[in-house]
DOZA-91601 format. One record per residue: residue in three letters; x, y, z of N, C-alpha, C in turn. Coordinates in steps of 0.001 Angstrom, whole numbers, plus 500000, padded with zeros to 6 digits. Layout:
// DOZA-91601
ALAXYZXYZXYZ ...
END
This chain:
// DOZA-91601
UNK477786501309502354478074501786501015478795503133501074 UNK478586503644501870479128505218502522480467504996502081 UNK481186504397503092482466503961503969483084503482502461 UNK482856502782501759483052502182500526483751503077499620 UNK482672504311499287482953504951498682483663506375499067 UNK483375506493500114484567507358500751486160506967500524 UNK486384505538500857487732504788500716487933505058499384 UNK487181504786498050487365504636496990487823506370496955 UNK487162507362496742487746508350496856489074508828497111 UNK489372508178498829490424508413499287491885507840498448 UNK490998506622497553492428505857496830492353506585495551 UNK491355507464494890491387508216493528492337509503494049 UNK491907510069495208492593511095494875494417511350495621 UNK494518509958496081495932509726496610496728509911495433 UNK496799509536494289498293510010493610498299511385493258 UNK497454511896493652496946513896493121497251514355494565 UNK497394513571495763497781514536496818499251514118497257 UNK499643513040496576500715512507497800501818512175496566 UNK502101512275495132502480511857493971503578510998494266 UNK504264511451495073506194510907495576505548509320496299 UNK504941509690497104504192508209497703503984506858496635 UNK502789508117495995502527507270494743503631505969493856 UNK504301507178493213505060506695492625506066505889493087 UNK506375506302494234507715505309494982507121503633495300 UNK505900504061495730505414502603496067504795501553494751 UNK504296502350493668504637501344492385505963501058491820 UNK506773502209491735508336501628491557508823500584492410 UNK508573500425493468508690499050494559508301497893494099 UNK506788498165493987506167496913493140507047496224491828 UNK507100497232491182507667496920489606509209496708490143 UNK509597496647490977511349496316491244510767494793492137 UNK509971494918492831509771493255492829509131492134491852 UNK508239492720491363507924491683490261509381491405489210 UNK509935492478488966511097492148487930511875491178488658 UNK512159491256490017512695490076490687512711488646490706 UNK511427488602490924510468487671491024510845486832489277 UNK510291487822488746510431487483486913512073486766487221 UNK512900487849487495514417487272486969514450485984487932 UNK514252485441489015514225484185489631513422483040489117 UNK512488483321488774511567481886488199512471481675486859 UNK512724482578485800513765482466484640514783481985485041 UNK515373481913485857516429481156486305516419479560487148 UNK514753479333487159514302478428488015514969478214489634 UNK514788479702490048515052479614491642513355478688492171 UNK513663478371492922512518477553493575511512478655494858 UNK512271479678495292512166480619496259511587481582495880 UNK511145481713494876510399483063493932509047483329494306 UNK508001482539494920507431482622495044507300483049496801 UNK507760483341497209508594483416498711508881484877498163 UNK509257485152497411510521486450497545509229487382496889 UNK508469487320495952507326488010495515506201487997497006 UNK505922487539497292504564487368498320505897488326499794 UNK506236488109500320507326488842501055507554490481500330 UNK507795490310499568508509491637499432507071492362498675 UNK505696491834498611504607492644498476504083492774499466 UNK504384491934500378503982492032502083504367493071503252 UNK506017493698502553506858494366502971506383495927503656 UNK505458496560502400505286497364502890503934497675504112 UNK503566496763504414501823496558504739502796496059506373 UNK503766495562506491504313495031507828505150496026508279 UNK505394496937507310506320497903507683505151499004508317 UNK504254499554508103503566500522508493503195499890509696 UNK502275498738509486502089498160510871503417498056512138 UNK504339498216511721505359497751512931505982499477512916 UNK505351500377512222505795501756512562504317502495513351 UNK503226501986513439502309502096514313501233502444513827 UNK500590502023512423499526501834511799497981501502512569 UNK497249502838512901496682502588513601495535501241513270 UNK495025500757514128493997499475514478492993499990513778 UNK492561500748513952491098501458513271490998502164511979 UNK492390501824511143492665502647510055491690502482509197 UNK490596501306508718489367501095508138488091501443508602 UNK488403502073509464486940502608510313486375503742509578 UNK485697503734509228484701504931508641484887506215509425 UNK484125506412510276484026507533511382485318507962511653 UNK486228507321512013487547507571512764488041508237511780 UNK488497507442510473489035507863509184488742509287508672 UNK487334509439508876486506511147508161486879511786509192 UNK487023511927510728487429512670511107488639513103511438 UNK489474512342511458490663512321511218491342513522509635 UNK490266512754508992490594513892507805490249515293507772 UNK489266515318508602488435516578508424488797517677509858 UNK490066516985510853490616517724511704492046517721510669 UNK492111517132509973493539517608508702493030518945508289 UNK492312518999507953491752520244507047491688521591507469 UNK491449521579508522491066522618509272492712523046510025 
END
C-alpha cells in the first residue's frame, strides 16, 4: 500500500514539477486521438492500428532510450529520489 501511494503522489505532483513534460505528452495524446477520430470518419480500416501504436509510442520510446528495469520498484524509486534531493 506504501509503494501505491508513493507512485500516486509521484503522478499528482508531476505536472507541478515537470509542466513542459506534462503538457507535451497530453498534446501527443490529443494529436493522436484526433487522428484516430479523422481515420475511422473516413472509414480507414487501420485506425485502430494507428491509435494503439502511436499510444504505445511513447512507453517504447523510453524503453529503447534505457528505461530502467526496476523503474516500479519501490525502494529503488525512493531512493533514487531522495539522492535527487540532496
Amino acid at each position: 500500500m506504501t509503494g501505491f501511494l508513493y507512485f500516486l503522489g509521484n503522478t499528482l505532483r508531476w505536472p507541478a514539477l515537470k509542466p513542459k513534460e506534462f503538457f507535451s505528452l497530453h498534446a501527443y495524446f490529443t494529436i493522436i486521438y484526433l487522428i484516430t477520430y479523422t481515420l475511422s470518419k473516413n472509414e480507414v480500416n487501420q485506425s485502430n492500428l494507428v491509435f494503439t501504436l502511436g499510444i504505445l509510442a511513447p512507453l517504447l520510446i523510453a524503453i529503447g532510450q534505457g528505461l530502467p528495469v526496476n523503474c516500479l520498484d519501490f525502494k529503488s524509486s525512493l531512493t533514487k529520489e531522495l539522492s535527487q534531493e540532496s
